[in-house]
C-alpha positions in Angstrom: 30.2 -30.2 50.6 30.8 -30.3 46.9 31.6 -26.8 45.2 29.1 -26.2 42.9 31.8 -25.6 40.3 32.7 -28.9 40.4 29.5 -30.2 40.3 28.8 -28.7 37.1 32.1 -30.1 35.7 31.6 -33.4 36.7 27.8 -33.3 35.8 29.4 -32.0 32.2 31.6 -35.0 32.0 29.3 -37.4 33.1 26.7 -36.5 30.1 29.8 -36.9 28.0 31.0 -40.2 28.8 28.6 -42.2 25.9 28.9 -39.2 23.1 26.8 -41.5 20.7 23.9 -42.0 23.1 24.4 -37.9 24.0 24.4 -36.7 20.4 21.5 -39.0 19.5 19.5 -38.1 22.6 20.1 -34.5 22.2 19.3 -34.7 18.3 15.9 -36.4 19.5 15.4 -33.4 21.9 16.1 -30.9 19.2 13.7 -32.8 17.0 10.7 -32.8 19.4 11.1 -29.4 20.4 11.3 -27.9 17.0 8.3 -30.0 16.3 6.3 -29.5 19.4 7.1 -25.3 18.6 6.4 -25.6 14.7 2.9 -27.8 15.6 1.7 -25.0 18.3 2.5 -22.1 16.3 0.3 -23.5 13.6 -2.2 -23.6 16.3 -1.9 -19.6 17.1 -2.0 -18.9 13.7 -5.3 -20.5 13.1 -6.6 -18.0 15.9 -4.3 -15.3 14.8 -7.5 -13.6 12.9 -9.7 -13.7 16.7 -6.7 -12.7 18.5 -6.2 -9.8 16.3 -9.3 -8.7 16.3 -10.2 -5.1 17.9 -12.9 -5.2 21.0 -14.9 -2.2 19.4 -15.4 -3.7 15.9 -18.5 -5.8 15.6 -20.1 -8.0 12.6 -23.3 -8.0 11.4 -24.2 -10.7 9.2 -27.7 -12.6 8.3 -28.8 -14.4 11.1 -29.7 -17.7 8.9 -26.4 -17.9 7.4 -23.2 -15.9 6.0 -24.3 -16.9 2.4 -27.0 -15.1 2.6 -26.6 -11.1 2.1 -27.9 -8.2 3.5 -29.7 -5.3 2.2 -27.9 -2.0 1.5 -30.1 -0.1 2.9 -29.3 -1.4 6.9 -26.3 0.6 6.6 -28.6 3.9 7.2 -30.2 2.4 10.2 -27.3 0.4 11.8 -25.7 3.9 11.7 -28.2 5.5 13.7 -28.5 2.9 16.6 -27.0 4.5 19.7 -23.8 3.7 20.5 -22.3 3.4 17.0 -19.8 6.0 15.5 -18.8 4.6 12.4 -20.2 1.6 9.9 -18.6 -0.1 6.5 -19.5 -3.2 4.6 -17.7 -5.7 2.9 -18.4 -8.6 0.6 -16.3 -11.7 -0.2 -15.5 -11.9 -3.7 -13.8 -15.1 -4.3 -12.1 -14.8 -7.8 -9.1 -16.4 -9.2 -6.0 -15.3 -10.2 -4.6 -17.3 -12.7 -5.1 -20.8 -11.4 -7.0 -21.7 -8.5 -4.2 -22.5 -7.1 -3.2 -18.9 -6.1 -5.6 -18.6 -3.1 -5.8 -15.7 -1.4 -8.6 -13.3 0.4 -10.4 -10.6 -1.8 -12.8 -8.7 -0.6 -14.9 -5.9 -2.0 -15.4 -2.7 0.3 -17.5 0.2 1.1 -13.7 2.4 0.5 -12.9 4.8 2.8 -15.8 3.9 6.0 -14.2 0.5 5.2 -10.6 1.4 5.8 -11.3 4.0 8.8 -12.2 1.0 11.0 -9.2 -0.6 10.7 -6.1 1.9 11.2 -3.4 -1.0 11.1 -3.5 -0.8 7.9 -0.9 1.1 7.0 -1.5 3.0 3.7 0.4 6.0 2.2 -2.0 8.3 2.0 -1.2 9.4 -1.7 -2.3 5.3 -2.5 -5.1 5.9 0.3 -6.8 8.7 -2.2 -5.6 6.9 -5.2 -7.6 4.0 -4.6 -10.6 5.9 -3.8 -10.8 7.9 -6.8 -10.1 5.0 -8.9 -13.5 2.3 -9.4 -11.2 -0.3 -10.7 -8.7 0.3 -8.0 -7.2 -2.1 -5.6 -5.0 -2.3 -2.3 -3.1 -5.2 -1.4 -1.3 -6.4 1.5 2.5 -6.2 1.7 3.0 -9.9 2.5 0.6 -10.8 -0.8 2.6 -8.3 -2.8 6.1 -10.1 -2.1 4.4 -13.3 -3.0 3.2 -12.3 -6.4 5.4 -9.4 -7.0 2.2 -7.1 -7.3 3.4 -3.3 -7.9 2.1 -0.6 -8.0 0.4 0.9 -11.2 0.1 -3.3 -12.0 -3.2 -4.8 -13.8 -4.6 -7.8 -12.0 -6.5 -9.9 -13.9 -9.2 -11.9 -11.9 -11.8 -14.6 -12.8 -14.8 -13.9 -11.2 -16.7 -17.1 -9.8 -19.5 -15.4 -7.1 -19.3 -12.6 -9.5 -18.9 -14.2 -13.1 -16.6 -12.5 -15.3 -13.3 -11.6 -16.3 -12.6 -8.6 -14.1 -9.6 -6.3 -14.0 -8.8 -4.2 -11.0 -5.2 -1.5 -10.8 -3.3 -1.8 -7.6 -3.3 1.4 -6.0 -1.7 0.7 -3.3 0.7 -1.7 -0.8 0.0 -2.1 3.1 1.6 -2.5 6.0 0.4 -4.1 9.3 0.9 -1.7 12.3 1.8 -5.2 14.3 3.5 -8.2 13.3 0.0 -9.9 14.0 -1.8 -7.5 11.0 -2.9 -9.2 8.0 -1.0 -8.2 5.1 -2.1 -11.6 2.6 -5.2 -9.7 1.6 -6.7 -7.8 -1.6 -9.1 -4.8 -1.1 -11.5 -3.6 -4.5 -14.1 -1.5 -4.7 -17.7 -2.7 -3.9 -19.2 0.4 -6.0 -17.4 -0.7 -9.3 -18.8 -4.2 -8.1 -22.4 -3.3 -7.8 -22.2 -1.2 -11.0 -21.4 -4.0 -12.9 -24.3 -6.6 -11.0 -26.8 -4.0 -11.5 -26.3 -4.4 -15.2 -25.6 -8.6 -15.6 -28.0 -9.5 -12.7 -30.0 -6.4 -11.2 -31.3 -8.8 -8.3 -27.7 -9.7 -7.1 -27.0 -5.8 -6.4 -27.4 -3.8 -3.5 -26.4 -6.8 -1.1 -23.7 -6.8 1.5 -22.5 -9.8 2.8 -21.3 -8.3 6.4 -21.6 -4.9 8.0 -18.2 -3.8 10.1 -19.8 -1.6 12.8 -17.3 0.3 15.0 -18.6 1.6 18.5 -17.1 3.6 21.1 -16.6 1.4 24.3 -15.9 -2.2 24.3 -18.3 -3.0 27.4 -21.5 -1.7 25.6 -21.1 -4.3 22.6 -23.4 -6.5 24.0 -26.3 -4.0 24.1 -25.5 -2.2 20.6 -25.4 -5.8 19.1 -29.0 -6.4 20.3 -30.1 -3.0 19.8 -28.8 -3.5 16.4 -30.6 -6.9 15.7 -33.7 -5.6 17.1 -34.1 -3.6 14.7 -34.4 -6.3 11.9 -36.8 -8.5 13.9 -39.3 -10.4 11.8 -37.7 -8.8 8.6 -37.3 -10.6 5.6 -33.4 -10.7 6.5 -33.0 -11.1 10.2 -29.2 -10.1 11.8 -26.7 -11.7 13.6 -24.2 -9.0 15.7 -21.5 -10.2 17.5 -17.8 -9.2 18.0 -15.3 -9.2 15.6 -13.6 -11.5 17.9 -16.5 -13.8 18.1 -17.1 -14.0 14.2 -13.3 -15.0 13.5 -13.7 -17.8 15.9 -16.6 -18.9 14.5 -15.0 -19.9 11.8 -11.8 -21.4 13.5 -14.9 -23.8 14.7 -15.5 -24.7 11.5 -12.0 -26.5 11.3 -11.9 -27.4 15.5 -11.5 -30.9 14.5 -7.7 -30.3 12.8 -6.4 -27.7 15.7 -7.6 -30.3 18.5 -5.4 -33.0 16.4 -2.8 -30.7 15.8 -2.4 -30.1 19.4 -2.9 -33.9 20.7 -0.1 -34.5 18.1 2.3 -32.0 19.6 2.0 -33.3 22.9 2.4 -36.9 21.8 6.0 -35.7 20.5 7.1 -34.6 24.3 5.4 -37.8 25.7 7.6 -40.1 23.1 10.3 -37.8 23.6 9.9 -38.0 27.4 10.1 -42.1 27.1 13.0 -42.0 25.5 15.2 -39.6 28.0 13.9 -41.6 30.7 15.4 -44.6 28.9 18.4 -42.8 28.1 18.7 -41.6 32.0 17.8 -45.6 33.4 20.6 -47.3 31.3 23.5 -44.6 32.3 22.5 -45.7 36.4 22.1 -49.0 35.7 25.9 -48.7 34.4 27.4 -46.5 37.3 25.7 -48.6 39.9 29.2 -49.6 41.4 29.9 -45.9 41.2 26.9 -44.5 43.1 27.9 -47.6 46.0 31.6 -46.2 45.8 30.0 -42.7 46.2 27.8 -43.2 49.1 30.6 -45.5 51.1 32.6 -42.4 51.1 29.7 -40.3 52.8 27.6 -38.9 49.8 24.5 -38.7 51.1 21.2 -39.5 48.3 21.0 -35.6 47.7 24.0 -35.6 45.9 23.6 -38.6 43.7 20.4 -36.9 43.0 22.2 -33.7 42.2 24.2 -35.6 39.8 21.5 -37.5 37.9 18.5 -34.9 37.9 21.5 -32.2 36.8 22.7 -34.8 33.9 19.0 -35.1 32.7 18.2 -31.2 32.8 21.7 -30.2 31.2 20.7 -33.1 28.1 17.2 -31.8 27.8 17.6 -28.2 28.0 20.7 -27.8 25.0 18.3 -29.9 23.2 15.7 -27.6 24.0 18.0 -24.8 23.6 19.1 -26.0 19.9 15.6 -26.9 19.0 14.1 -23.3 19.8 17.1 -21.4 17.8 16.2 -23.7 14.6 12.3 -23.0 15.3 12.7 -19.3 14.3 14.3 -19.9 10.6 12.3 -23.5 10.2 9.0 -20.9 11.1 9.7 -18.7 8.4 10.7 -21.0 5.9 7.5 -23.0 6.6 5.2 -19.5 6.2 7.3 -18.7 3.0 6.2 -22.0 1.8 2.6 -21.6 2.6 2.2 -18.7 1.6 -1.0 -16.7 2.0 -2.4 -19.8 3.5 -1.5 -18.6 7.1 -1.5 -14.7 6.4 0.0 -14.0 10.1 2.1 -16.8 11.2 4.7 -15.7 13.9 6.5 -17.8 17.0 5.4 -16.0 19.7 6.4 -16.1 23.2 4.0 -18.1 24.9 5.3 -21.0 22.4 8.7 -20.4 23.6 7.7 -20.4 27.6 6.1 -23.8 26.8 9.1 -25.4 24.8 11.2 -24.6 28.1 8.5 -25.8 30.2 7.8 -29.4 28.3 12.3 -29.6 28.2 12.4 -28.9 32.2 9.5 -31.2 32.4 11.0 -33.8 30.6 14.2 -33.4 32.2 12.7 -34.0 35.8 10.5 -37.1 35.0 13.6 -38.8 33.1 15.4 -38.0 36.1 13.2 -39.6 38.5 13.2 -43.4 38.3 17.3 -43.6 38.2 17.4 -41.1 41.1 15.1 -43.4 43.5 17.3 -46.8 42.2 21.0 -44.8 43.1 19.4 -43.4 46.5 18.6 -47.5 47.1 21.4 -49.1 45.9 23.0 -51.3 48.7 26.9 -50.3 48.8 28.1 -54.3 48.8 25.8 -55.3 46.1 26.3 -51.7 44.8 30.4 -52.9 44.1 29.7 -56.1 43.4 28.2 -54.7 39.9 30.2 -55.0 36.8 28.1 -52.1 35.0 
């Protein structure tokens, strides 16, 4: 029996003997790995929004379509529906800061019921009553505020184009995220200074609310509140639609289902080609050392140990390239979301994407492994010496 010392060594050595083809196969490896990672992380943070989202937060939005608003005065009755303990509101403003180039999410909120149903964000509480006293005031996320060097005290000057206008609004204050997985790309006004200033261009366009944020006590009754909720708007001029925070995120990742589901064939393409071309790389180093595996089982090697030797060869190849590939994923990842921007506001490997880059590297390694296993295991020893390589 073989030490198992040994058996690494000369599994080492034998990996080593072409250090071209190695380097290149192992570059491939690293390639394909840092792709397949970079391709699914892009994938979670499309659904970082739904994964993020609390199970006792629910939406409430018109049931014909988010474009259409909602009346002010549901906020009185949502409120009183069993079951609920706290409501805000929230409309999408959708200005531009100066170029359209320089997305990001602004929203204008009902102010502190707003901010009281989401604690992860993390705002000193001198900014907290700041922005509340101020009508013109604005909080902004941490990750937006590194991206456009927003301060505060700073004036930020907006175009309005669902609310026309040039509009001005004072940070107040900088967030945090509680978690890594907290949205910190976003700006927060107030939806009182917003209304004010409707109520005076266009009196029709005020007192609307593009989505309720209704927070209830147990997860498990959401279902009931939500229809308890939308009951009550039955036959109304603007009929609801409640569902879970969770459920409304998604609904727009549905939107864009098309790109993830091409995204995510394209990152398993990668480990298929990948996978080829190990198994390539694995068939031409037994078709050389044919005369070897003869020499090896004329001594007394059984087939378990030429197997030993060419499944450990394959795994050793595809996991440094694995290996290599998931310590340049972590600084590729942030350079990528540092180049994005506020496009993907939480965009973070995570583990699960890890696990699977280990996974596809073993999984490559064995199915590269298998053809040149079967061919050693058959050789015939004469034929076997009579090769030249």
């Amino acid at each position: 029996m073989v030490a198992p010392l040994y058996s690494l060594r000369l599994i080492a050595k034998n990996a080593l003997r072409h250090k071209l083809r190695t380097a290149l196969t192992v570059l491939g490896l690293v390639v394909a790995t840092l792709s397949f990672g970079l391709l699914q992380t892009v994938i979670d943070a499309w659904y970082a929004g739904a994964e993020g989202a609390a199970n006792t937060t629910l939406v409430t939005r018109n049931k014909t379509s988010l474009v259409f608003p909602l009346p002010l005065s549901y906020q009185a009755r949502i409120r009183g529906v069993e079951g609920v303990k706290a409501v805000g509101y929230a409309n999408w403003f959708g200005g531009v800061y100066q170029d359209p180039k320089n997305f990001f999410a602004q929203f204008a909120i009902s102010g502190q019921s707003y901010l009281d149903i989401y604690p992860d964000y993390l705002l000193p509480e001198d900014q907290r009553s700041a922005f509340l006293r101020d009508r013109k005031g604005a909080i902004v996320g941490r990750k937006l505020a590194d991206q456009y060097g927003f301060k505060v005290g700073d004036i930020i000057p907006i175009k309005g184009t669902i609310y026309p206008g040039q509009w001005e609004f004072v940070v107040r204050g900088i967030y945090d995220g509680r978690q890594s997985s907290t949205n910190t790309s976003t700006m927060f006004v107030q939806w009182d200074y917003i209304n004010e200033t409707i109520k005076k261009i266009t009196p029709r366009r005020a007192n609307q609310i593009g989505v309720y944020v209704v927070q209830i006590g147990q997860p498990e009754n959401a279902a009931a509140i939500s229809a308890a909720i939308d009951s009550q708007f039955r036959n109304s001029l603007a009929e609801t639609l409640t569902e879970t925070e969770k459920a409304f995120q998604l609904g727009f990742v549905s939107m864009s289902e098309a790109i993830v589901v091409a995204i995510r064939v394209v990152s398993y393409v990668v480990i298929l080609i990948i996978m080829a071309v190990m198994a390539n790389t694995m068939a031409m180093s037994a078709r050389e050392r044919l005369g070897e595996y003869a020499t090896l089982k004329a001594l007394g090697f059984g087939p378990g140990f030429l197997a030993l030797m060419i499944f450990g060869e394959s795994l050793l190849l595809a996991l440094c390239g694995a290996g290599l590939g998931i310590v340049l994923l972590f600084p590729v990842a942030a350079g990528f979301a540092a180049k994005m921007g506020t496009m993907f506001p939480v965009f973070d490997v995570s583990a699960a994407t890890v696990l699977q880059q280990v996974l596809a590297a073993l999984a490559i390694g064995v199915v590269a492994g298998i053809a040149p296993t079967i061919r050693a295991s058959r050789v015939n020893i004469v034929e076997g010496l009579r090769s030249i390589g």
